[in-house]
C-alpha positions in Angstrom: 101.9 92.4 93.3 98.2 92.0 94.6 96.4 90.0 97.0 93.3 90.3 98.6 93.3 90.3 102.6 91.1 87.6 104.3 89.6 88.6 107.3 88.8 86.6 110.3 84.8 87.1 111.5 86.1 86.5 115.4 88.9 88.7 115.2 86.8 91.2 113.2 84.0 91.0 116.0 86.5 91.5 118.6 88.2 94.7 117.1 84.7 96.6 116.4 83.2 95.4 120.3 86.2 94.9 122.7 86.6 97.1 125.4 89.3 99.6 124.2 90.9 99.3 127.0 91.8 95.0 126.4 91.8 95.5 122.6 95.3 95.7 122.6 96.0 92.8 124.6 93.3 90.2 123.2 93.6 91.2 119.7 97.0 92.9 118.7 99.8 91.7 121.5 102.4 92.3 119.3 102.2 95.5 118.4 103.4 95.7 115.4 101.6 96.1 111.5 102.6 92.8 110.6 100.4 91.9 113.7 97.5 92.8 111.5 98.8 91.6 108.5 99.1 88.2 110.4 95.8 88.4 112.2 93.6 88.2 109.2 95.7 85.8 106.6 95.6 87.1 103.2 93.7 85.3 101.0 89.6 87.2 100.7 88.1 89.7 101.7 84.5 90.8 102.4 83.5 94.4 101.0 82.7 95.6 104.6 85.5 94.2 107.4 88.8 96.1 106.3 87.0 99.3 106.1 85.6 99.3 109.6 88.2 97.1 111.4 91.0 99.8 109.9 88.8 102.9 111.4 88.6 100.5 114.6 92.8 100.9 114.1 93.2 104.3 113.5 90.8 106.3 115.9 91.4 103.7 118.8 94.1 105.9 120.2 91.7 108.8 120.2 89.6 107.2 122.8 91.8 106.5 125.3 93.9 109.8 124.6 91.9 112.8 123.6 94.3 115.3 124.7 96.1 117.2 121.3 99.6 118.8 122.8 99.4 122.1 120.7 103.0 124.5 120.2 101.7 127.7 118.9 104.0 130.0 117.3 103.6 132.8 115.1 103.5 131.4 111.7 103.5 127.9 112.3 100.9 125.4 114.7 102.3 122.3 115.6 100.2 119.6 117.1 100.4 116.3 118.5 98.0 113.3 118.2 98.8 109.9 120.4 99.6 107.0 118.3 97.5 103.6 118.4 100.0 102.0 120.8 98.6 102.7 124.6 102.0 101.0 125.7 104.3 103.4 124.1 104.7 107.3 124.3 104.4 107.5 120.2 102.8 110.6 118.5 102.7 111.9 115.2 103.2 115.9 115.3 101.6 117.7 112.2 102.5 121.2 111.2 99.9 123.6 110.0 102.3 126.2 108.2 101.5 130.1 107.0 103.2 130.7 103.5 103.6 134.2 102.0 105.5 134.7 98.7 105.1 138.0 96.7 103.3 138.2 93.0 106.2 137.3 90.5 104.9 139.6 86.8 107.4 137.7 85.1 105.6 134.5 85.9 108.8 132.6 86.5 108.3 132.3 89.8 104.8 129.7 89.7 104.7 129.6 93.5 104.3 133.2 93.8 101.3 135.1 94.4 100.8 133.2 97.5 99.6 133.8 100.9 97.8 130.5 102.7 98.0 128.4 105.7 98.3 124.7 105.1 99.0 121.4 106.2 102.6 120.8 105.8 104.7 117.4 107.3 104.5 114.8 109.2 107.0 113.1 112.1 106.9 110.3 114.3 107.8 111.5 117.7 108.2 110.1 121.2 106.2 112.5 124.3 109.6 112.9 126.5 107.8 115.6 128.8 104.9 117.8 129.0 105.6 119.8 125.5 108.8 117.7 124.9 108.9 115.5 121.7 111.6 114.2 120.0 111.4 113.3 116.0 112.6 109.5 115.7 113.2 109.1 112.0 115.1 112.6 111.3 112.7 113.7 108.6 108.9 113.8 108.1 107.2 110.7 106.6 105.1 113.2 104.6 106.7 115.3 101.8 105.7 119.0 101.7 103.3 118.1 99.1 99.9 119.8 99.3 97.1 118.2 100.9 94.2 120.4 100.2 93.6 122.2 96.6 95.4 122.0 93.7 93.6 123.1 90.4 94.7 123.6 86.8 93.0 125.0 84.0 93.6 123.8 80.3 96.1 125.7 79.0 98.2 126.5 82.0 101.7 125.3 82.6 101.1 125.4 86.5 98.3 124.6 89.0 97.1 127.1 91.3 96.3 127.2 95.0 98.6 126.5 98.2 102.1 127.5 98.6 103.9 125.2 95.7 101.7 126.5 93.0 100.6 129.7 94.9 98.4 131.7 92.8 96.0 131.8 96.6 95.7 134.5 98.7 93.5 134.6 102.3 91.6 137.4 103.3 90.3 135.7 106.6 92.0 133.3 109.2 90.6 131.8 112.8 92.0 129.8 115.0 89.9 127.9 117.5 91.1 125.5 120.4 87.9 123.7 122.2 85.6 126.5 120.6 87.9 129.4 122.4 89.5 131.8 119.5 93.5 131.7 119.8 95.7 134.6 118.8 97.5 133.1 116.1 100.1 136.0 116.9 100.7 134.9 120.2 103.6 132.1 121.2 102.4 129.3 123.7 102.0 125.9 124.4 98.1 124.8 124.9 96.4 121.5 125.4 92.9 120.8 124.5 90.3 118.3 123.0 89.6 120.2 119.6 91.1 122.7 117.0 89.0 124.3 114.3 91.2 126.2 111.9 89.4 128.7 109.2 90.6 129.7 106.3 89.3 132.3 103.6 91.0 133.2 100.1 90.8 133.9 96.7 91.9 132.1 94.0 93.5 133.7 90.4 94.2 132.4 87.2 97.8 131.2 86.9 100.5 133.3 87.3 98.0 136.2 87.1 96.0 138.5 90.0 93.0 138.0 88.2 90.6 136.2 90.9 88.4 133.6 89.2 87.2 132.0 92.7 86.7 132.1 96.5 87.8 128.9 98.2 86.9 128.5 102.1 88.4 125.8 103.9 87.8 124.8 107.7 89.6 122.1 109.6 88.6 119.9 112.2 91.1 118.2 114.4 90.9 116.1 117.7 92.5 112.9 118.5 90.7 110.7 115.7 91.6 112.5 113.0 91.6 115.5 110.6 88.4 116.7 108.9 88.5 118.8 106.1 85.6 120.9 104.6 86.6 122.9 101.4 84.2 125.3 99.3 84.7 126.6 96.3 82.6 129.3 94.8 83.8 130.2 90.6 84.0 133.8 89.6 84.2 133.1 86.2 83.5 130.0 83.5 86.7 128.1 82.9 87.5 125.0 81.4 89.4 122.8 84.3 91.7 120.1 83.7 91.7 119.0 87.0 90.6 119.6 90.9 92.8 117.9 93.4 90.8 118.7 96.6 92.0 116.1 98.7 95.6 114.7 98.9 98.1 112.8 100.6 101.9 113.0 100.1 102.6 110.0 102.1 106.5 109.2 101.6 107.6 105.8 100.1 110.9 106.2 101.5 112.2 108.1 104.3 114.9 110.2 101.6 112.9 109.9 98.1 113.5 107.3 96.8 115.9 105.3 99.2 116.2 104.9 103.0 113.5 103.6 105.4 110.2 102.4 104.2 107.4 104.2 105.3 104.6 102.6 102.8 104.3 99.9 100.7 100.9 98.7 100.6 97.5 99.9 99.5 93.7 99.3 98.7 91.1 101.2 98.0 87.3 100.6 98.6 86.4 99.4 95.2 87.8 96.2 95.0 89.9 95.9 98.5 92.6 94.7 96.6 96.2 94.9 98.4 98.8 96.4 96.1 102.6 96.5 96.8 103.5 99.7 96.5 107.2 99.6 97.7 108.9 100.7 94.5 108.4 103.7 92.5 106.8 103.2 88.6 103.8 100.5 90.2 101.1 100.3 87.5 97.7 99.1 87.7 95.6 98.9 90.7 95.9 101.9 93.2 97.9 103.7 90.3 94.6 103.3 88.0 92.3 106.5 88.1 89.1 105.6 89.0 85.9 107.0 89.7 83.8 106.6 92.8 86.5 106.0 95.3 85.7 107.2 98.5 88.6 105.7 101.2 92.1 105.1 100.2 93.7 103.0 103.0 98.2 103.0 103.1 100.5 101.4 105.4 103.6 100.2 105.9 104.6 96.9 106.7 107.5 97.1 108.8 107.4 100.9 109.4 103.9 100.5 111.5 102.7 103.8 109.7 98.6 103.5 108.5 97.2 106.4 106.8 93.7 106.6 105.5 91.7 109.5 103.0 88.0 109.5 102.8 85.8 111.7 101.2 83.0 111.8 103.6 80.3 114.4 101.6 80.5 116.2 98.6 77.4 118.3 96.8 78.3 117.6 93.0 78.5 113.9 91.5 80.4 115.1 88.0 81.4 112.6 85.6 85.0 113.0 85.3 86.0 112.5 89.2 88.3 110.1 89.9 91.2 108.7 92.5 94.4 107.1 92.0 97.7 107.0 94.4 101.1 108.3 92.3 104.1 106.3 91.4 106.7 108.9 91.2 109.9 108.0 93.2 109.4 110.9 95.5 106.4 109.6 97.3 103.1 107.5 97.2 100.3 110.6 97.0 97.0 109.7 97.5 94.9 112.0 94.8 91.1 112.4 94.5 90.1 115.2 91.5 86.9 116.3 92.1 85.7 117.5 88.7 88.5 116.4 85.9 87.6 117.9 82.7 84.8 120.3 83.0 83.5 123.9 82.4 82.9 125.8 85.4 80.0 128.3 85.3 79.8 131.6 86.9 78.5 131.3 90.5 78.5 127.6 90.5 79.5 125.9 93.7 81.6 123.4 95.1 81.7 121.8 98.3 83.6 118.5 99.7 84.3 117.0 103.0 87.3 114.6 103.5 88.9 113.1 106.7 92.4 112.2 107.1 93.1 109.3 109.4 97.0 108.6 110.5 98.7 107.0 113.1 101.6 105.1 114.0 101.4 101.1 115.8 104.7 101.6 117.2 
């Protein structure tokens, strides 16, 4: 199913110039995602509105609640980002996650070879105290999927990079909180504006501990968001299949492919077109790779989860890039591969920036 989404030029002029402070009460008194969905009918769409009126959505909370609540404990960073509702106590609480899992020289094990930090779940939690949250749906509304780098050469029965596929081991790792460096050893709770996270590593060729690239990878988090800048710089010419340097495992359903729904609809910025994407096996549309996407927007209807990927800067244009969201019953992950087929050449270099934009409206 597909429809466009019409939106109104008075309600779009009052979401981008309200005070943020009355937005919620002039323009979105219920509160809710089918508010929204209400609010602007869905019949057409201009090629500018959704894009700017759905930033207006997501970052909103960020200006009226720049504080990040941050758990540190060895091995894991947990932090938590107010949602869009200034009425209730709603945050999403992200995990940043170190992974180590030995070199496997039988190859069986294709997560092995891995030692990374990485962006890993997602729950909808209620602020009960100072550094008290409570999870309200009894599992994350992300699965552990990987969110950052995921690269396979022709050939290869595995990707490499992360902690699924491994085959990624750091060398170098900051932590920053308001530009002051954190000892990521060191257990406490911390609240600031802004976390940079930096992480150095080498690449190898699957289920190998031959290095065939550096990737760097910094993060940028405060209130509106997540920024991601990746570099990669190749070690060696190798024929790639695919580059997967931005992702999103947004769930469909709470448990697979049953239970709560946490997403069923989607556009991208090509067309705008809305797509039901409720059940597993969707074709067309979001499903169709395609190249020159830059913002992927998902939500769900009743859940009042809104997610949003967009690939802010990158320094190579190459033909076979493209974007498409998944169907498989585990999830609907958001994918943009920055090269698809294509020879790398020694010293050649790759740099992208990509923001990640979530919140709840409950």
């Amino acid at each position: 199913m597909k429809y466009k989404l019409a939106w109104s030029t008075m309600i779009i002029t009052a979401l981008l110039s309200i005070n943020s402070n009355s937005l919620f009460a002039s323009v979105y008194p219920d509160q809710t995602i089918d508010g929204i969905i209400d609010l602007f009918d869905v019949v057409s769409i201009s090629k500018t509105a959704p894009t700017q009126t759905k930033d207006v959505i997501n970052q909103y909370a960020g200006e009226i609640y720049p504080e990040i609540f941050i758990k540190k404990r060895p091995g894991e960073i947990k932090f938590f980002i107010k949602g869009f509702n200034q009425k209730s106590n709603r945050y999403l609480e992200y995990r940043l996650k170190h992974f180590i899992k030995p070199f496997d020289p039988t190859g069986k094990d294709e997560s092995g070879n891995a030692n990374v930090w990485r962006l890993i779940d997602v729950y909808e939690v209620e602020k009960k105290g100072s550094f008290e949250f409570v999870d309200l749906n009894g599992s994350s509304i992300i699965t552990n999927g990987e969110w950052e780098c995921a690269i396979i050469e022709q050939g290869m029965s595995d990707f490499m990079g992360g902690s699924i596929h491994g085959d990624e081991v750091l060398f170098d790792v900051d932590l920053f909180v308001d530009e002051e460096k954190i000892d990521l050893n060191k257990s406490e709770n911390i609240t600031g504006k802004s976390i940079k996270f930096i992480q150095k590593s080498n690449l190898y060729r699957t289920n190998t501990q031959e290095p065939i690239a550096v990737h760097n990878k910094e993060y940028n988090i405060n209130a509106k968001g997540i920024e991601l800048h990746q570099e990669i710089e190749w070690l060696q010419s190798i024929n790639i299949v695919n580059s997967y340097l931005a992702m999103l495992p947004i769930k469909r359903k709470l448990n697979g492919n049953t239970g709560k729904q946490i997403s069923d609809l989607a556009y991208r910025d090509d067309d705008y077109v809305v797509n039901d994407v409720s059940e597993s096996g969707f074709t067309g549309g979001v499903n169709k790779r395609t190249r020159g996407i830059r913002k992927t927007n998902i939500w769900g209807k009743d859940s009042g989860i809104s997610a949003m990927v967009e690939i802010t800067d990158k320094n190579l244009d190459l033909p076979n890039e493209g974007n498409f969201i998944r169907n498989h019953p585990e999830y609907n992950k958001i994918y943009y591969d920055f090269s698809g087929k294509h020879l790398t050449k020694v010293g050649e270099k790759w740099t992208i920036s990509s923001r990640y934009l979530l919140t709840t409206l409950n």
